[in-house]
C-alpha beads as a LAMMPS data file, in Angstrom:
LAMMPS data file: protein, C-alpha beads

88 atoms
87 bonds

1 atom types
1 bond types

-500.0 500.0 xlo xhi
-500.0 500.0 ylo yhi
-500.0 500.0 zlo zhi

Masses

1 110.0

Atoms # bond

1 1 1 -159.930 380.334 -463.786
2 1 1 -156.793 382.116 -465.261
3 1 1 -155.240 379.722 -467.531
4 1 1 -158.116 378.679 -469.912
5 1 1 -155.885 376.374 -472.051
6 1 1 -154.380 374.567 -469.278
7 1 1 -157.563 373.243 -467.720
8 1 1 -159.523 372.708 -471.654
9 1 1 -156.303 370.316 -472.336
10 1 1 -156.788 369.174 -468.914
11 1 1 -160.340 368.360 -469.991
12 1 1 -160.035 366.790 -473.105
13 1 1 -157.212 364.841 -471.532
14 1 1 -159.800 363.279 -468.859
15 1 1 -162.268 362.533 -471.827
16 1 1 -160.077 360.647 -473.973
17 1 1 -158.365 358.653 -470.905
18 1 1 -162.256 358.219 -469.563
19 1 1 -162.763 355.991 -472.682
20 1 1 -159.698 354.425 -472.564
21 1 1 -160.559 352.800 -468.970
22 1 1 -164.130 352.200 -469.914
23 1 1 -163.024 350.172 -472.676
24 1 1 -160.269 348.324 -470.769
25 1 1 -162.266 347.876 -468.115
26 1 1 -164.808 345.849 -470.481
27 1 1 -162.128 344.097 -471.855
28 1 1 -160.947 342.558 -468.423
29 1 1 -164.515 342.622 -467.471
30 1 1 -166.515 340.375 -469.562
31 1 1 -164.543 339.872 -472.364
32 1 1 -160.779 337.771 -471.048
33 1 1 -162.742 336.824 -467.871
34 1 1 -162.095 333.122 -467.935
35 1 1 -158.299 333.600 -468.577
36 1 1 -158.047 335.787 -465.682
37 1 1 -157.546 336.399 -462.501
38 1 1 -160.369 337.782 -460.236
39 1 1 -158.074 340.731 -458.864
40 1 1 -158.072 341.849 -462.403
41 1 1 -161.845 340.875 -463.311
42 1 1 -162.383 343.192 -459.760
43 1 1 -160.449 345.538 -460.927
44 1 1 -162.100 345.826 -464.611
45 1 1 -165.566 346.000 -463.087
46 1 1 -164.009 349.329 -460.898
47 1 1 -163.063 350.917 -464.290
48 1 1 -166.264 350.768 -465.062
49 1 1 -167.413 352.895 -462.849
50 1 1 -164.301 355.114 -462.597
51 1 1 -164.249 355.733 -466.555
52 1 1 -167.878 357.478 -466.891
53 1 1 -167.098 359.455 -463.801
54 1 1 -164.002 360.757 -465.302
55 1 1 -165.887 361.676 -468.280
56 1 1 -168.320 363.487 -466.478
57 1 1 -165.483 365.572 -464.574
58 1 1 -164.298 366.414 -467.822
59 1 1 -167.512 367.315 -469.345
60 1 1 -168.215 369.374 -466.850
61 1 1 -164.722 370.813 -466.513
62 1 1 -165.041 371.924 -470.445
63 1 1 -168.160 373.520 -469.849
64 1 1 -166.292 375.619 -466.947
65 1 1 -164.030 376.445 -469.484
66 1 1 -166.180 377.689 -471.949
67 1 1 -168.578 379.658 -469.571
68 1 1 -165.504 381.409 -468.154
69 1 1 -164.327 382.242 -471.841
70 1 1 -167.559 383.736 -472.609
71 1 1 -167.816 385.869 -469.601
72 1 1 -163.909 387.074 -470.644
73 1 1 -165.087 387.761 -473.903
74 1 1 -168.385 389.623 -472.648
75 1 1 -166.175 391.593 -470.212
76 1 1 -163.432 392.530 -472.829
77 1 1 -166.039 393.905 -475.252
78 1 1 -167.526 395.943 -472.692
79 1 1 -164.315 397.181 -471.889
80 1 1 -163.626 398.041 -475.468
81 1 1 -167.023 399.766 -476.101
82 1 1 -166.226 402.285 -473.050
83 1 1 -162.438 402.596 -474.423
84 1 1 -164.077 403.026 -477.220
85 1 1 -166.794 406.249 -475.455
86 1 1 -163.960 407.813 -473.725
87 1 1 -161.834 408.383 -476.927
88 1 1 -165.049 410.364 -478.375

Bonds

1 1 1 2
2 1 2 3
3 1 3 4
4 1 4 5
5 1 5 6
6 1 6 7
7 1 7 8
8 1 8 9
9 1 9 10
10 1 10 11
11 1 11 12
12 1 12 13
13 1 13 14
14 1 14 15
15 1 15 16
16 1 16 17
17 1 17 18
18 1 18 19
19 1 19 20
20 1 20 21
21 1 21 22
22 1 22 23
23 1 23 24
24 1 24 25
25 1 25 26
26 1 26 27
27 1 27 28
28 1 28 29
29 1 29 30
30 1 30 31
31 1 31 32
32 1 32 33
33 1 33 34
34 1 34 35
35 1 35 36
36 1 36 37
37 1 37 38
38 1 38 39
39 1 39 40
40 1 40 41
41 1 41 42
42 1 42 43
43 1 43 44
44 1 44 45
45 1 45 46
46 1 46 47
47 1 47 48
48 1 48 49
49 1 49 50
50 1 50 51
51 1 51 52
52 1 52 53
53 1 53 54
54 1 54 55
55 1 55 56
56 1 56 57
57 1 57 58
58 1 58 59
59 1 59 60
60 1 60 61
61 1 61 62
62 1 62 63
63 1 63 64
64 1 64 65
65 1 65 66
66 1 66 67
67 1 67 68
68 1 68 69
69 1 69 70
70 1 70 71
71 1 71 72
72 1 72 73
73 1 73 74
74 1 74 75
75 1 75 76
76 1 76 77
77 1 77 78
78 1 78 79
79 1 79 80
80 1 80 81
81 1 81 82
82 1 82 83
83 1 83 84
84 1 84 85
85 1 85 86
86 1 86 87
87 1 87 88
């Protein structure tokens, strides 16, 4: 993973839209049921189950992220503690 920002922006971006179809979902799920149609009741019930499982792709995305910026940040301090031996 080169571009860090990109994909934690990409991540937060799932999370907040994940909760955004879980909650529509429930609203054309059980809450406006009797007013409409079952195409849209159908597909309320399938955000549902898409919404959690984009919040687990980004969950797990961010913790990518963050293991990847740890290992860069392990990597550039031993790179600065032998820049560091070789100037001595």
């Amino acid at each position: 993973m080169r571009n860090l920002p990109l994909f934690r922006r990409i991540s937060i971006y799932l999370m907040e839209m994940s909760v955004l179809i879980t909650l529509t979902g429930f609203y054309f799920g059980y809450v406006v049921n009797n007013r409409v149609g079952l195409a849209t009741q159908v597909a309320g019930h399938l955000m549902l189950l898409l919404g959690p499982s984009a919040m687990k792709f980004g969950y797990v995305l961010r913790l990518a992220v963050a293991e990847e910026g740890k290992r860069a940040n392990r990597r550039n301090e031993a790179l600065g503690a032998a820049t560091l031996l070789a100037l001595r």
